[in-house]
Wavefront OBJ file of the C-alpha trace (Angstrom):
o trace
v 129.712 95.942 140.286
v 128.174 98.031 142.572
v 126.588 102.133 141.155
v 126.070 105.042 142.380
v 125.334 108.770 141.295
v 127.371 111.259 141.896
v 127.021 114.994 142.027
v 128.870 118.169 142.813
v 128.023 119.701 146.120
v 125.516 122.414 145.105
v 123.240 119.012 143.512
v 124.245 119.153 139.783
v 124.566 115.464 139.119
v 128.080 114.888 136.933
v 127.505 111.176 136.486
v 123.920 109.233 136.705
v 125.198 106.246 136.912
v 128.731 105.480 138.016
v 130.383 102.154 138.328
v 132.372 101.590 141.146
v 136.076 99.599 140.078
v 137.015 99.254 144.072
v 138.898 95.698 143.103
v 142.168 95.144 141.934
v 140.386 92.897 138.995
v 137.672 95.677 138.272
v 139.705 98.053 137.809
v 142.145 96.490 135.613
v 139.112 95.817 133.569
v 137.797 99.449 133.734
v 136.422 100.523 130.454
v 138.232 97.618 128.254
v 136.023 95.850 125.620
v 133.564 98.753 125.521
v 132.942 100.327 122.217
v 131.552 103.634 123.796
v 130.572 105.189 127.230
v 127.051 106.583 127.293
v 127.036 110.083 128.827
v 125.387 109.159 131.580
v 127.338 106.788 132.657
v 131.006 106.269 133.779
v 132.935 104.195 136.190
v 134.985 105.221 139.518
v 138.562 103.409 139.917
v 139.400 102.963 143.790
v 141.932 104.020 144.955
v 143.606 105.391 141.571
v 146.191 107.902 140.941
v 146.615 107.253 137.082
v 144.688 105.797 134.575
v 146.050 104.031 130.897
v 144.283 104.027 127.793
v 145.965 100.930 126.315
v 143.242 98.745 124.136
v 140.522 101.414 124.542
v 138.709 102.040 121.353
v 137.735 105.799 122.559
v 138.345 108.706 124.599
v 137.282 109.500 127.670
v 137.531 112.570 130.380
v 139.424 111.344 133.362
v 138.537 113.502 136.534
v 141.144 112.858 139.262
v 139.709 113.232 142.585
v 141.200 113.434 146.221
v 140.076 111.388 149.791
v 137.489 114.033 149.971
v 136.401 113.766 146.018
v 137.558 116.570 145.453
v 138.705 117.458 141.976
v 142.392 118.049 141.836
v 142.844 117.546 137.906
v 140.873 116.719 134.631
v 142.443 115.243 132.039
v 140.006 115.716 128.952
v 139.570 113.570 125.762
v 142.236 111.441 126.977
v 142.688 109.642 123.336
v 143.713 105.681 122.893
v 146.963 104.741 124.173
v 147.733 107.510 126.332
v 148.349 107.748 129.853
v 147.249 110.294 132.800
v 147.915 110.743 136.422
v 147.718 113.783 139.298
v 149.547 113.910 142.689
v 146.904 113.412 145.485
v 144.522 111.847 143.518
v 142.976 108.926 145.510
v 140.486 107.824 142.947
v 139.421 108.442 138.872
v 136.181 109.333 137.441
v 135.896 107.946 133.921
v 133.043 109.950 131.899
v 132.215 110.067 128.213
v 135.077 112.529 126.068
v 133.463 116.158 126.703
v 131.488 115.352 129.559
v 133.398 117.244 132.104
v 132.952 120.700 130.440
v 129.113 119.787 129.233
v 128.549 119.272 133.394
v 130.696 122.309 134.067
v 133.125 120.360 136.127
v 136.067 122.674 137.932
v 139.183 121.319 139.541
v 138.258 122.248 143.350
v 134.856 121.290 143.187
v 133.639 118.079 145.847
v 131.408 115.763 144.840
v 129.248 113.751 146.588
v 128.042 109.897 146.040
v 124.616 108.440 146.298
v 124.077 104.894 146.433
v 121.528 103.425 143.477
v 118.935 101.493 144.948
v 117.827 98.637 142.630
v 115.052 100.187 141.267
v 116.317 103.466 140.682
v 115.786 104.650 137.182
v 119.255 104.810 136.367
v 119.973 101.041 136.857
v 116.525 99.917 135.631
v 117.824 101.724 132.400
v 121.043 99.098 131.996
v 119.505 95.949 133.672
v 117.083 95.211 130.788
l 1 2 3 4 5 6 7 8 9 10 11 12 13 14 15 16 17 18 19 20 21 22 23 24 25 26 27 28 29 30 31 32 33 34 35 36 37 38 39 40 41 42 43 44 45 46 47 48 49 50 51 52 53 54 55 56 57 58 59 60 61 62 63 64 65 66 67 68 69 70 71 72 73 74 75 76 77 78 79 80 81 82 83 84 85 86 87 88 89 90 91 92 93 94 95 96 97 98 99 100 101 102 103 104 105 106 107 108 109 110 111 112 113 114 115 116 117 118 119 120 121 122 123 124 125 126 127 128
């Protein structure tokens, strides 16, 4: 799967690196078989309106984004077997449980994505 980091507009980065589910296969997959999601990290489900926590073995903090990436709704420590969603949302931003508040995200803030090159720190860090 493809990364990237993404951040909010004014340059505070909300996710170092972020997986990008843009498959009908990778995003079933999603977070499944994980034990826990490093706060660093997350994964991006595209396009995604609602996101189920059947078989997960932890929470998360779903942020619901628009076409633009803009934040429309955050759905925090979304617990095991639950289920979210938000009108408009065109994608979902899967980050560790508390993550949102520790990066100070806001419904209504836009964030922006930066491709990873190879040899970026952040996916040195999970390739070895």
């Amino acid at each position: 799967m493809q990364a990237v980091a993404l951040r909010r507009e004014d340059g505070t980065i909300v996710c170092e690196r972020c997986l990008l589910a843009e498959t009908a296969l990778t995003r079933m997959r999603g977070l499944l078989g994980r034990r826990e999601l490093p706060g660093r990290e997350g994964i991006l489900l595209k396009p995604a309106s609602s996101v189920h926590m059947a078989f997960m073995r932890f929470a998360i903090d779903a942020v619901f984004l628009d076409r633009d990436l803009r934040i429309v709704k955050i759905a925090t420590d979304l617990k095991p077997w639950r289920v979210a969603g938000a009108r408009g949302s065109k994608s979902v931003l899967e980050i560790a449980a508390g993550e949102a508040a520790r990066r100070g995200l806001s419904v209504g803030d836009r964030l922006v994505a930066d491709q990873l090159s190879p040899t970026s720190p952040a996916t040195a860090a999970t390739a070895s």
